[in-house]
Backbone bond lengths (Angstrom), bond angles and torsions (degrees), N, CA, C in turn:
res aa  C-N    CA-C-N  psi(-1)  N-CA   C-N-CA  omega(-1)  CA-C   N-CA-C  phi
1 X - - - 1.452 - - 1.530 107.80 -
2 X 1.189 119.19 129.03 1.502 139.78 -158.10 1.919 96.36 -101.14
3 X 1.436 114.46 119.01 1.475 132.03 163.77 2.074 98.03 -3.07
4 X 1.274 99.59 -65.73 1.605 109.15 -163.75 1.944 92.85 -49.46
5 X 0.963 107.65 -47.17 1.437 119.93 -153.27 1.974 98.50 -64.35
6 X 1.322 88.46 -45.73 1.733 99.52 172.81 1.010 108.87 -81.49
7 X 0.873 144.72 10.54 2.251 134.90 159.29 1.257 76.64 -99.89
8 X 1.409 140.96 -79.29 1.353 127.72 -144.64 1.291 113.46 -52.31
9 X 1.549 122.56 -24.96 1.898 111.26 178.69 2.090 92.10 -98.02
10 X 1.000 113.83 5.11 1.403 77.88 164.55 1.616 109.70 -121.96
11 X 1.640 124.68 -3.00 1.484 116.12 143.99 1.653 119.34 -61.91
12 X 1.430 104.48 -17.84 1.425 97.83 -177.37 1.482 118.40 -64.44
13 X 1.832 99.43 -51.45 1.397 115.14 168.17 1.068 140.54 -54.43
14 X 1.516 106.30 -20.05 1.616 103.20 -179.30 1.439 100.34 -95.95
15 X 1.574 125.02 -12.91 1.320 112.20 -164.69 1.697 96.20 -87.05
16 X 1.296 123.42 -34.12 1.254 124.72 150.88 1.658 131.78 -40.83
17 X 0.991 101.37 -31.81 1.982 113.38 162.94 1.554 86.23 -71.19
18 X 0.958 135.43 -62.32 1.773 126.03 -147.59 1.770 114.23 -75.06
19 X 1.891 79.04 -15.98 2.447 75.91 163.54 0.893 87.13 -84.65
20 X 1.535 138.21 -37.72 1.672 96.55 -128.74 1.576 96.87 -111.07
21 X 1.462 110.08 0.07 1.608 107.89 141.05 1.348 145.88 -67.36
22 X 1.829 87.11 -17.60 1.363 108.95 -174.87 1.654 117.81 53.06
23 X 1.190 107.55 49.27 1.395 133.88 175.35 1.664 95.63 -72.24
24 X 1.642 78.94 153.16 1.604 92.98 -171.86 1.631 114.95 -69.24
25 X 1.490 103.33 -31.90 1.735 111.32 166.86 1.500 136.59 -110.42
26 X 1.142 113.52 96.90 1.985 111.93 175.54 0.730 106.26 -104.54
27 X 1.778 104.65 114.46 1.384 105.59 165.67 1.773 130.01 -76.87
28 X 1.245 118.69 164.77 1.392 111.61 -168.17 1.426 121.88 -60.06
29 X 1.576 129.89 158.56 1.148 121.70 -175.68 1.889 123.25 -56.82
30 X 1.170 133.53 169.59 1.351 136.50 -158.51 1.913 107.46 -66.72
31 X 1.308 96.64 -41.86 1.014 120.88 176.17 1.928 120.10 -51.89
32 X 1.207 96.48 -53.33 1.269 100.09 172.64 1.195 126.24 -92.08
33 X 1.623 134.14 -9.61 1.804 135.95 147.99 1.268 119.80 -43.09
34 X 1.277 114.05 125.72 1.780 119.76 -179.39 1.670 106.72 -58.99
35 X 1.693 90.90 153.88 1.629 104.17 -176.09 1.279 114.76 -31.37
36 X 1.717 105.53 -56.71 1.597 115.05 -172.22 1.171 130.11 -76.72
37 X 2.163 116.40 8.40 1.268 109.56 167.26 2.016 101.93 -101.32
38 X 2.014 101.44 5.72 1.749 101.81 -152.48 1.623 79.47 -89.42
39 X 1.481 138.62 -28.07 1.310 155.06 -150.97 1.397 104.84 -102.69
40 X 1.081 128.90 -14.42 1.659 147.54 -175.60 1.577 100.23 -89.53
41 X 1.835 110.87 -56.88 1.482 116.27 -160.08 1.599 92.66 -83.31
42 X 1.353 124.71 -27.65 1.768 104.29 -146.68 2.365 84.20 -96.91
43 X 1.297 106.16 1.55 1.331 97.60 157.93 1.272 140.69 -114.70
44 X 1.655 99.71 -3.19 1.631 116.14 140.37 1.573 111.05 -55.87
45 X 1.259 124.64 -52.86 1.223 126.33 -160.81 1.192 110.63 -76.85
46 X 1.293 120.62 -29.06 1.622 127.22 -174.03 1.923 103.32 -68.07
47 X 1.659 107.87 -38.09 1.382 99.91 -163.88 1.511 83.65 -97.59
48 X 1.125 159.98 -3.89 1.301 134.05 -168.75 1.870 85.09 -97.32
49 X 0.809 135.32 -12.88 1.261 131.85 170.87 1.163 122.60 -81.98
50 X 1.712 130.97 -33.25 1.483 130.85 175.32 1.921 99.05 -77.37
51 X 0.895 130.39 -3.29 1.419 127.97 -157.94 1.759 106.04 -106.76
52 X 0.939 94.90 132.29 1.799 116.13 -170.71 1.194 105.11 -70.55
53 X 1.651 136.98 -8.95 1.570 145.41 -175.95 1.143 82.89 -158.54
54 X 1.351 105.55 140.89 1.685 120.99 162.61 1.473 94.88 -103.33
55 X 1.305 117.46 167.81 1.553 142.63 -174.26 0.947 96.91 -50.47
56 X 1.123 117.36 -174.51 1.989 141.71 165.09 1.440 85.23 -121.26
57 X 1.600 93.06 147.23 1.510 117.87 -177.02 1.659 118.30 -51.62
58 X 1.402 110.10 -19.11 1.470 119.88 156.42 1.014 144.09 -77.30
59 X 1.528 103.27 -32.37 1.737 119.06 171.29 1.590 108.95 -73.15
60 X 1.606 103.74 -31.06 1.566 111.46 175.05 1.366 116.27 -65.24
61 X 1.373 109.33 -52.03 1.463 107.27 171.61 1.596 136.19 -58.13
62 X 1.582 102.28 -40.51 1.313 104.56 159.77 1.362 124.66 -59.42
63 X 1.626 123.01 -26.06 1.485 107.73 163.19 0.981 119.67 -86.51
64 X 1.472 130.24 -4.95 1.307 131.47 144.70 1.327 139.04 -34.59
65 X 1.653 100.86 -42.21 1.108 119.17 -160.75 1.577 93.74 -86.43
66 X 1.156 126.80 -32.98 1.739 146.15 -160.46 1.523 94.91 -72.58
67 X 0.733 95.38 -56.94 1.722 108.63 -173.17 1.802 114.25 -80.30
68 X 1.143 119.27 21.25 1.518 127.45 162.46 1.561 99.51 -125.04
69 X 1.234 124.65 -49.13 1.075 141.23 -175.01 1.772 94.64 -39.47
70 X 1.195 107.89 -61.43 1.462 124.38 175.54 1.166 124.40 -80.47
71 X 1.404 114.39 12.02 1.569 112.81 157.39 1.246 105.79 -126.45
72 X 1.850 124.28 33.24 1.159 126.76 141.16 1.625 103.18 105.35
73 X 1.760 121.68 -1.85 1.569 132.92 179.92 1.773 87.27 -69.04
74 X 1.598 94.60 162.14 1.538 99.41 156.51 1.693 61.88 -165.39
75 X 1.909 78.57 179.54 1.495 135.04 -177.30 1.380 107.00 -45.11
76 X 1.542 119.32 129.51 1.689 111.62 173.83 2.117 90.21 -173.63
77 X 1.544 95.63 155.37 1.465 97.46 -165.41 1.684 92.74 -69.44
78 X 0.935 130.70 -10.13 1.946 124.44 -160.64 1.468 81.40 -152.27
79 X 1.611 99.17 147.83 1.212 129.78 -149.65 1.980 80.12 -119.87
80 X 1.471 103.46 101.09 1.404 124.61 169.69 1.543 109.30 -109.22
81 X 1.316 116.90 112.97 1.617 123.69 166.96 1.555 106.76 -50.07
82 X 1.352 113.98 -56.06 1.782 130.72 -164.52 1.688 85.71 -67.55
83 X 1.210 153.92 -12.24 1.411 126.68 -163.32 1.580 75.87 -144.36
84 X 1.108 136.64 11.02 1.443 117.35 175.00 1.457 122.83 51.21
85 X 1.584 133.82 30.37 1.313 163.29 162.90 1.423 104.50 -60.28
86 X 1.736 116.62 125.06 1.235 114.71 128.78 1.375 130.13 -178.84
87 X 1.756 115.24 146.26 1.610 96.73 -171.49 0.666 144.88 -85.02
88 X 1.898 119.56 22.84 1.304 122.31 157.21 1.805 106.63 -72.45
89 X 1.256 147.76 15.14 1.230 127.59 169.19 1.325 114.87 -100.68
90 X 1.341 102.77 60.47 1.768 123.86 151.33 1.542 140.60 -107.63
91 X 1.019 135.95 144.04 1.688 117.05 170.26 1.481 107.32 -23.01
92 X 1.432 102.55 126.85 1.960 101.75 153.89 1.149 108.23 -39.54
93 X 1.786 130.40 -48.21 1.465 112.16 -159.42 2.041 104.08 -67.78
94 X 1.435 120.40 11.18 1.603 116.64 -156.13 1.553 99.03 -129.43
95 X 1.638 100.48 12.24 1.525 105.31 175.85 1.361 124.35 -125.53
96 X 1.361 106.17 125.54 1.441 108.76 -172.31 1.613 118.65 -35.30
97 X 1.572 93.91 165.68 1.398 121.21 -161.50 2.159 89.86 -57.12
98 X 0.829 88.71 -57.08 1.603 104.26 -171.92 1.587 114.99 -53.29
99 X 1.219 117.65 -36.73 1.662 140.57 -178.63 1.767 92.43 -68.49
100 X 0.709 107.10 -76.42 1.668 125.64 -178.04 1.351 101.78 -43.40
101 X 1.351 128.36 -50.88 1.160 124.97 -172.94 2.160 118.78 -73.11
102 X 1.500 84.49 -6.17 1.593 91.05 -168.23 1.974 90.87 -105.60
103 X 0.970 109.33 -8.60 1.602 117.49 173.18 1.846 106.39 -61.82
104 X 1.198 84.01 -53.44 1.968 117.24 -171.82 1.678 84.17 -65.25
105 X 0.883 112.05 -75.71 1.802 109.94 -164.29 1.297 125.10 -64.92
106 X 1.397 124.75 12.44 1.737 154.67 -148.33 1.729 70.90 -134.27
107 X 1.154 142.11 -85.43 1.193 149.02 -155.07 1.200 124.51 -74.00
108 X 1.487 120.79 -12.52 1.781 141.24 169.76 1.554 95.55 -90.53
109 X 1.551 120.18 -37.42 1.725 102.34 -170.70 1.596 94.29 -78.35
110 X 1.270 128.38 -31.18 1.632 131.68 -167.31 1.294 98.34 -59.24
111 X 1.482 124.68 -53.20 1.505 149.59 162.11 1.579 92.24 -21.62
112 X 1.249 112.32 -93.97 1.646 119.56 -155.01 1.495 118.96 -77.69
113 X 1.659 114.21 -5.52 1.660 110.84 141.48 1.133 130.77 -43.96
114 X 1.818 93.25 -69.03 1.413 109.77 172.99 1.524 123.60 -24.71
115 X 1.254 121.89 -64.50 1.634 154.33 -172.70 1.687 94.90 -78.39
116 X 1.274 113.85 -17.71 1.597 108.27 166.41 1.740 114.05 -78.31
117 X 1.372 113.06 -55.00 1.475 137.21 -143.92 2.084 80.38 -65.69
C-alpha cells in the first residue's frame, strides 16, 4: 500500500466520523478534493507517521490551518469550496467543542495506522 493509498483511508475515516457525528462540516469524499488539497494531506500523513509523537490536536490544527491558508482558504461563517471559506480557520482555543474533538480523532486514526502498517 502506497503513502497516497494511506491518507486516502484515513481522510476517508475521519470524514466518516463527521456523518456519523453529524458534525456541522463533511468534507467531500477523497475522490473529489483537488490535487493540491490530495498532495497537502498524503504529506501531512507521511510526516505524522515517521514521527515518534504525533502533534496535539492544536499543533495539528495550526498546521492545518497553515496549509489552507496557503492554498488560498481564509476565514468565512460556511465552509464554501468555490470561495475557499471556512470556520475552522481560527485558533483551536476559538473552535468548538466538536471541531477540536475531530482534530483528536484525525490523530487517533493516524495513531492506529501507524501501529497497523
Amino acid at each position: 500500500m502506497n503513502i497516497e493509498e494511506v491518507a486516502s483511508i484515513i481522510y476517508e475515516a475521519a470524514r466518516l466520523e463527521a456523518i456519523w457525528s453529524k458534525r456541522s462540516i463533511v468534507p467531500e469524499k477523497w475522490e473529489d478534493r483537488d490535487d493540491r488539497f490530495k498532495k497537502q494531506m498524503v504529506e501531512v500523513v507521511s510526516s505524522y507517521l515517521s514521527m515518534d509523537q504525533l502533534p496535539t490536536p492544536e499543533e495539528a490544527h495550526d498546521s492545518w490551518m497553515k496549509s489552507y491558508l496557503a492554498m488560498g482558504w481564509k476565514y468565512g461563517k460556511k465552509r464554501d469550496v468555490t470561495k475557499k471559506t471556512h470556520p475552522d480557520l481560527v485558533p483551536f482555543k476559538d473552535l468548538p467543542k466538536d471541531e477540536q474533538d475531530k482534530d483528536a480523532i484525525f490523530l487517533a486514526l493516524v495513531w492506529l495506522v501507524k501501529h497497523l502498517l
